[in-house]
MOPAC internal coordinates of N, CA, C and O (Angstrom, degrees):
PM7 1SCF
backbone

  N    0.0000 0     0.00 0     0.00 0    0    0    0
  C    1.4489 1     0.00 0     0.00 0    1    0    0
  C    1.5211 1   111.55 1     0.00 0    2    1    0
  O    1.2310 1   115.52 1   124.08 1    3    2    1
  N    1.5801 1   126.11 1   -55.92 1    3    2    1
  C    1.1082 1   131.50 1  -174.26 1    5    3    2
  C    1.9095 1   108.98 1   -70.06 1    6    5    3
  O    1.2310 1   130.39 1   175.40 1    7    6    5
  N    1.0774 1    97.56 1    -4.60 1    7    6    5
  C    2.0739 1   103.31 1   175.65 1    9    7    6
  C    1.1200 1   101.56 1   -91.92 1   10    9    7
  O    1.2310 1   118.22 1   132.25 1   11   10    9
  N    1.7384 1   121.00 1   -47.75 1   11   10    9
  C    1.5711 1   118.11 1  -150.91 1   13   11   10
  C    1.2998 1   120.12 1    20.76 1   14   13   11
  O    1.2310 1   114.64 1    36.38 1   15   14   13
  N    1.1385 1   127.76 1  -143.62 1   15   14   13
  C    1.7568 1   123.78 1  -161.29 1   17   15   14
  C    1.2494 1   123.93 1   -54.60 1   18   17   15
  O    1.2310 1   127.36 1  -171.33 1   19   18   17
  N    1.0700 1   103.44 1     8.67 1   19   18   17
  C    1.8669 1   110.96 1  -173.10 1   21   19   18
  C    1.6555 1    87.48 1   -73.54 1   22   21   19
  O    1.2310 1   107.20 1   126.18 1   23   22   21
  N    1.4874 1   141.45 1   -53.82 1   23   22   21
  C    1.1895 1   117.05 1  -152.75 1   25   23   22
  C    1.7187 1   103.43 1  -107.81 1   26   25   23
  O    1.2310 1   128.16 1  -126.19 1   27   26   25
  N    1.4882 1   101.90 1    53.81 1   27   26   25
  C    1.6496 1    99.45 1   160.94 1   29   27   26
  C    1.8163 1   107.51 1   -98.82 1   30   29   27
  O    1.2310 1   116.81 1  -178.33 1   31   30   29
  N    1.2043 1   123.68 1     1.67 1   31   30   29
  C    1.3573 1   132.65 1   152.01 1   33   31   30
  C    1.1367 1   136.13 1  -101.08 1   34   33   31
  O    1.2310 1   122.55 1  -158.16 1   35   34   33
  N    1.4077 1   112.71 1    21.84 1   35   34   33
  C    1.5311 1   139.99 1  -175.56 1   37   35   34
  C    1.5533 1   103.89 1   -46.79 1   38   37   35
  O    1.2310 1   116.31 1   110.48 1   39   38   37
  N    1.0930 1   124.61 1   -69.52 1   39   38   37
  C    1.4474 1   114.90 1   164.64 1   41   39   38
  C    1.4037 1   158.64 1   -54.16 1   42   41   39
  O    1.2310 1   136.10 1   167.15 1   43   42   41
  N    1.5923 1    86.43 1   -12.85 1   43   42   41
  C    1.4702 1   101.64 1   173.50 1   45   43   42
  C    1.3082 1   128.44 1   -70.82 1   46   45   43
  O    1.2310 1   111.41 1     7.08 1   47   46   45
  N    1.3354 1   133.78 1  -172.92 1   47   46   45
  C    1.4752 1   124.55 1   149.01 1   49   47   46
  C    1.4997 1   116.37 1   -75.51 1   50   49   47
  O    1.2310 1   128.86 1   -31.27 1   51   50   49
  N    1.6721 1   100.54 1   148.73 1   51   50   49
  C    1.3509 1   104.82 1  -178.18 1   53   51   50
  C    1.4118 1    94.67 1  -132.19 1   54   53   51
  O    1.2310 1   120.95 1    -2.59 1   55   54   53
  N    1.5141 1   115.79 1   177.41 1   55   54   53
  C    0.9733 1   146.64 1   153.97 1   57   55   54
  C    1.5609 1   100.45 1   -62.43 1   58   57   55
  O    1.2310 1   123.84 1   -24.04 1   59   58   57
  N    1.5966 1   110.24 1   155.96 1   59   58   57
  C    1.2600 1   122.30 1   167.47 1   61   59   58
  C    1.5723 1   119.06 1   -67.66 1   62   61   59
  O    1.2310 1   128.79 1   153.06 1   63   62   61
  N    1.0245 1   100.68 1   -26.94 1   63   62   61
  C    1.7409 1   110.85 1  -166.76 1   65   63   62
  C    1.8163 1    87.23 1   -86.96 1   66   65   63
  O    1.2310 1   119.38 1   150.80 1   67   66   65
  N    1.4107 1   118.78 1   -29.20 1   67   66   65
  C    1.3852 1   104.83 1  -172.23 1   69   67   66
  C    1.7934 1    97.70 1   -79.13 1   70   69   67
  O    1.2310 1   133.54 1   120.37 1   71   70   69
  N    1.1675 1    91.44 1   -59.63 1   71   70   69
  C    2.1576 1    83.16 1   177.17 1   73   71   70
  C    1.1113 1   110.36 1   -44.48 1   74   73   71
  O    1.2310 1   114.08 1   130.27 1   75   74   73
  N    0.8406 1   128.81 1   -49.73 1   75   74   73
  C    2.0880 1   124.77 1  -172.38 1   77   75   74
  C    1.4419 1    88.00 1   -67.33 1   78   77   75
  O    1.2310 1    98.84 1   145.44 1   79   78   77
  N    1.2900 1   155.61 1   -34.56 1   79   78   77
  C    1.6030 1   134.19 1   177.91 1   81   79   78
  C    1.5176 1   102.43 1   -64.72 1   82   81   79
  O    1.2310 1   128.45 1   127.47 1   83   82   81
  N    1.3587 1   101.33 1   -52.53 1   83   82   81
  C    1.9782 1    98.00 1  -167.04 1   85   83   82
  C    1.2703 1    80.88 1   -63.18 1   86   85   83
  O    1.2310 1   102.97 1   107.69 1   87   86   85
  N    1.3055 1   148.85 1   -72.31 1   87   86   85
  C    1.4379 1   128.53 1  -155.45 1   89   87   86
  C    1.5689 1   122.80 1   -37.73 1   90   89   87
  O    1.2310 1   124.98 1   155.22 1   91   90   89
  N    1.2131 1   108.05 1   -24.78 1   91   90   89
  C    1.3767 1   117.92 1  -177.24 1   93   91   90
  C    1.5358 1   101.73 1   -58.56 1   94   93   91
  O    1.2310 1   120.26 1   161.94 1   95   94   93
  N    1.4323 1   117.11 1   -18.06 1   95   94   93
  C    1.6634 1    98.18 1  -158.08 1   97   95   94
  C    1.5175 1   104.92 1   -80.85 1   98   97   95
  O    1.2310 1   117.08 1  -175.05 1   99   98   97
  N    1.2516 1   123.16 1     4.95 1   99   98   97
  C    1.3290 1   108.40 1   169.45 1  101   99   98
  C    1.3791 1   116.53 1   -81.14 1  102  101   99
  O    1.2310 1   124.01 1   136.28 1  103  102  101
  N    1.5425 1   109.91 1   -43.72 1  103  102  101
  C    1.4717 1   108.65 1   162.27 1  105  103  102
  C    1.9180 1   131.51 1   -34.41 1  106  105  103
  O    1.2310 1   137.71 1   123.50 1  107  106  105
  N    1.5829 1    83.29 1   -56.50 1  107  106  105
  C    1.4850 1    84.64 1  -179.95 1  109  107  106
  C    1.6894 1   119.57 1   -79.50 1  110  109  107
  O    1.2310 1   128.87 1  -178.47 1  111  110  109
  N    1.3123 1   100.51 1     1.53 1  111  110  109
  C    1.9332 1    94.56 1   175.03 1  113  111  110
  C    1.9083 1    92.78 1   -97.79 1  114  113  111
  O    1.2310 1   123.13 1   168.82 1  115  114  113
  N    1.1737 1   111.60 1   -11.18 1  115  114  113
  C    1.8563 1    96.75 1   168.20 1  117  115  114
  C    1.1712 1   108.06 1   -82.56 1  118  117  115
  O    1.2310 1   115.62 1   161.78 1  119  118  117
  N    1.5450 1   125.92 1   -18.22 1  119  118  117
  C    1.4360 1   114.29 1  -172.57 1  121  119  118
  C    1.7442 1    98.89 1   -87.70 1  122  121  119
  O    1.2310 1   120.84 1   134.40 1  123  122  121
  N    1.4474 1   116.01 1   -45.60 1  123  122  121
  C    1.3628 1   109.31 1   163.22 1  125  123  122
  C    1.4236 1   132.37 1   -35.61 1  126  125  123
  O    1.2310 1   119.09 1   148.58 1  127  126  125
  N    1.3483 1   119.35 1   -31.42 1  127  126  125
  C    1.6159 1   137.20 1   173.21 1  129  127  126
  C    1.5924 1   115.45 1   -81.35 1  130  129  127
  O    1.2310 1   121.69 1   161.75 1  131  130  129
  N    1.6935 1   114.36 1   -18.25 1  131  130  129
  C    1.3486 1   102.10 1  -179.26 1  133  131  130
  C    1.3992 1   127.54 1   -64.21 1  134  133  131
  O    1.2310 1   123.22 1   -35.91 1  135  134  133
  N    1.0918 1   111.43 1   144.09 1  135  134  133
  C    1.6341 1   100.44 1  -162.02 1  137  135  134
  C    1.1135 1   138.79 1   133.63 1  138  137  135
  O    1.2310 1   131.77 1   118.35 1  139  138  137
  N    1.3929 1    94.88 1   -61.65 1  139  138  137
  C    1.5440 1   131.33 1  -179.82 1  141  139  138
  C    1.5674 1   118.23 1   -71.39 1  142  141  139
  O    1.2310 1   118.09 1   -44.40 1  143  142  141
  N    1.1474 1   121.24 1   135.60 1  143  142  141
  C    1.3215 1   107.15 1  -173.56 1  145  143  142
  C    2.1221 1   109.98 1   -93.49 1  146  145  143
  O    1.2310 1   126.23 1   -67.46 1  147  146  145
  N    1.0834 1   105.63 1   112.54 1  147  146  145
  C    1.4109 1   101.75 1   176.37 1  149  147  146
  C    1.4176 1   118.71 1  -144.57 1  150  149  147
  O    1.2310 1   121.83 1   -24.64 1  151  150  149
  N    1.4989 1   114.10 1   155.36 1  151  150  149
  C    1.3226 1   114.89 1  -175.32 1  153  151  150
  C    1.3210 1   126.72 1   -48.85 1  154  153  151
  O    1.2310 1   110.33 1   -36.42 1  155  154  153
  N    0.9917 1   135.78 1   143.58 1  155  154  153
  C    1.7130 1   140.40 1   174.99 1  157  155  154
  C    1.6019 1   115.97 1   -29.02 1  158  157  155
  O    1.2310 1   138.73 1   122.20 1  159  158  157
  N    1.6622 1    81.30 1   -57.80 1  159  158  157
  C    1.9098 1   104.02 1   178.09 1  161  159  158
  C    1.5288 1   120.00 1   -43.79 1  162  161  159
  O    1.2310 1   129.97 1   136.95 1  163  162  161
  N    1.5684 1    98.37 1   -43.05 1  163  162  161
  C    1.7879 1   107.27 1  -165.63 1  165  163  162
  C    2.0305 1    90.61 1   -92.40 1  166  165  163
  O    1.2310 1   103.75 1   165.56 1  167  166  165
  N    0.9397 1   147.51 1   -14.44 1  167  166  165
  C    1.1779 1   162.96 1   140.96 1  169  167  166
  C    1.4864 1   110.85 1   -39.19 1  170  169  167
  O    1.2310 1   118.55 1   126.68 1  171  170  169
  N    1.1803 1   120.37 1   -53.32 1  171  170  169
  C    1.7923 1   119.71 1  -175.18 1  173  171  170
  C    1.7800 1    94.49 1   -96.32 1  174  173  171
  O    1.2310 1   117.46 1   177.57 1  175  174  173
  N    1.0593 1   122.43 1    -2.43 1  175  174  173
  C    1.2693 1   118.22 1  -163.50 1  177  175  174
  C    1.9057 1    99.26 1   -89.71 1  178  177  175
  O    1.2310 1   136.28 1   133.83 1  179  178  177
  N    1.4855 1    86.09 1   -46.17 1  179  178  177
  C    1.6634 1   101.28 1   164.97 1  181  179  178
  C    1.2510 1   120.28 1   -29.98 1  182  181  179
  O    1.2310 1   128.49 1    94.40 1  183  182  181
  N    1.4914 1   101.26 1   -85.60 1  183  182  181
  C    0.9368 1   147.96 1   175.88 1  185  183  182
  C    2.0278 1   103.32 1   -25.14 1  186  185  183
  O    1.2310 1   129.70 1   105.49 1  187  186  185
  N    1.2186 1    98.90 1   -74.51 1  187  186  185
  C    2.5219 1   109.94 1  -163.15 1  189  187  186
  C    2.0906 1    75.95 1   -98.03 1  190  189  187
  O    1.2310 1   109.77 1  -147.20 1  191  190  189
  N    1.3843 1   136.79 1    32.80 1  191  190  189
  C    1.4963 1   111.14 1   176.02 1  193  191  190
  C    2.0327 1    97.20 1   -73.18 1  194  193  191
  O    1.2310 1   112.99 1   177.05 1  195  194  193
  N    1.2997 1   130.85 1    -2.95 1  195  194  193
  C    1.4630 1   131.34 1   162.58 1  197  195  194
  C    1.7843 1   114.38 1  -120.46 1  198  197  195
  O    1.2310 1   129.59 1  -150.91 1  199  198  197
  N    1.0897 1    99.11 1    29.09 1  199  198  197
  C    1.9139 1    91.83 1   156.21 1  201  199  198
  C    1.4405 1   108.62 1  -104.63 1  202  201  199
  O    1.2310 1   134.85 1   -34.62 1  203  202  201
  N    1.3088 1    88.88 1   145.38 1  203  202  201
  C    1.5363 1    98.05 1  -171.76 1  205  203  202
  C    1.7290 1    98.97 1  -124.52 1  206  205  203
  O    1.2310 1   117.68 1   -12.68 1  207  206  205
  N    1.5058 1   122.02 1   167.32 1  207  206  205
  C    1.3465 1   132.49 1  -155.85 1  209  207  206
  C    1.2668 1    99.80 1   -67.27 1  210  209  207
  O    1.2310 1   109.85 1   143.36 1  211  210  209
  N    1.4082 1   136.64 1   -36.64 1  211  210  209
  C    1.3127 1   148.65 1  -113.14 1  213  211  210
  C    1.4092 1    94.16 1  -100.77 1  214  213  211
  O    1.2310 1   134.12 1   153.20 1  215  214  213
  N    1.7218 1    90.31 1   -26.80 1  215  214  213
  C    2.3003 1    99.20 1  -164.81 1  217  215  214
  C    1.5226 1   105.19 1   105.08 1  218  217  215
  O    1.2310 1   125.13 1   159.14 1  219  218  217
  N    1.2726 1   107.76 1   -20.86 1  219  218  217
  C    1.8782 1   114.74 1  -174.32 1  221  219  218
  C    1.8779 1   108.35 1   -70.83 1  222  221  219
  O    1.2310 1   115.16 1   170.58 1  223  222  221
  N    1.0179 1   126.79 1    -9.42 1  223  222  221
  C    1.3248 1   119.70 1   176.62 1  225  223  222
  C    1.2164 1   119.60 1   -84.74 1  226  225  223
  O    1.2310 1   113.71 1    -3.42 1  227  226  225
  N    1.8082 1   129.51 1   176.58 1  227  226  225
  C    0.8789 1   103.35 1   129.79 1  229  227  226
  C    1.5625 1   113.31 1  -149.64 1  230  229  227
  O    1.2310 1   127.13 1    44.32 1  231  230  229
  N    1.3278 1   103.88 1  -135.68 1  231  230  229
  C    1.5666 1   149.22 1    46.43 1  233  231  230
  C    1.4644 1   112.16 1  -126.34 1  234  233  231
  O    1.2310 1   127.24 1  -163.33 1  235  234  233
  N    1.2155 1   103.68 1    16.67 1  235  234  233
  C    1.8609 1   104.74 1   165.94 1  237  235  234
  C    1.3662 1   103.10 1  -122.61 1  238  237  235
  O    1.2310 1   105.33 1   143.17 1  239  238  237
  N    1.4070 1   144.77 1   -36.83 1  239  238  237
  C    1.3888 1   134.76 1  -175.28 1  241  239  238
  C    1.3790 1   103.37 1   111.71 1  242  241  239
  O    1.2310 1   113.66 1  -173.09 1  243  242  241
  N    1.4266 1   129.60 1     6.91 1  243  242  241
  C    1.2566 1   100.47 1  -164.65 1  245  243  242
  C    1.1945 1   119.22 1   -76.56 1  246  245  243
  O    1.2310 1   117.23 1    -1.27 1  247  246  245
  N    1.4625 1   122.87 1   178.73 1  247  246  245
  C    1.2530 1   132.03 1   176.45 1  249  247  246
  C    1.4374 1   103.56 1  -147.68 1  250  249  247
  O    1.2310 1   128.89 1   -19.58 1  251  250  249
  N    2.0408 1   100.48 1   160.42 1  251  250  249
  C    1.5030 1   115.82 1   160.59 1  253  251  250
  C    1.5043 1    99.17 1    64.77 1  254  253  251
  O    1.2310 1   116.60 1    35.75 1  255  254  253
  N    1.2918 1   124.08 1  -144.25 1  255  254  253
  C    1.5736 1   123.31 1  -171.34 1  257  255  254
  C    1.8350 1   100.24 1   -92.82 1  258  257  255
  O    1.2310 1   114.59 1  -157.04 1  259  258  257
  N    1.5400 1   127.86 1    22.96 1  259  258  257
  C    1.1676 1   102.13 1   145.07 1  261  259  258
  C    1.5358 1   143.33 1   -23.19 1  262  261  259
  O    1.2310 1   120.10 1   180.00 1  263  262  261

């Protein structure tokens, strides 16, 4: 909701400054959730739903059994 049309070019190339905005949307769906009472699990799930094993995701980098 808080992206709207920003990610009908989701696949394309962007600018850095444009990926670091879409990246933001994980931020802003935790701020959308504050409040709310929910499990930890569905909370971190939010949160790494684009980290990948490799370390290449994010918005933390993790990798492997991070």
């Amino acid at each position: 909701l808080a992206m709207g049309g920003r990610l009908v070019n989701v696949n394309k190339s962007r600018t850095p400054e444009a990926r670091r905005k879409i990246e933001r949307h994980v931020d802003l769906a935790l701020q959308l959730l504050e409040g709310i009472e929910l499990p930890r699990p569905v909370r971190l799930a939010v949160r790494h739903h684009h980290e990948r094993l490799d370390g290449g995701g994010y918005p933390d980098g993790l990798a492997g059994s991070d």
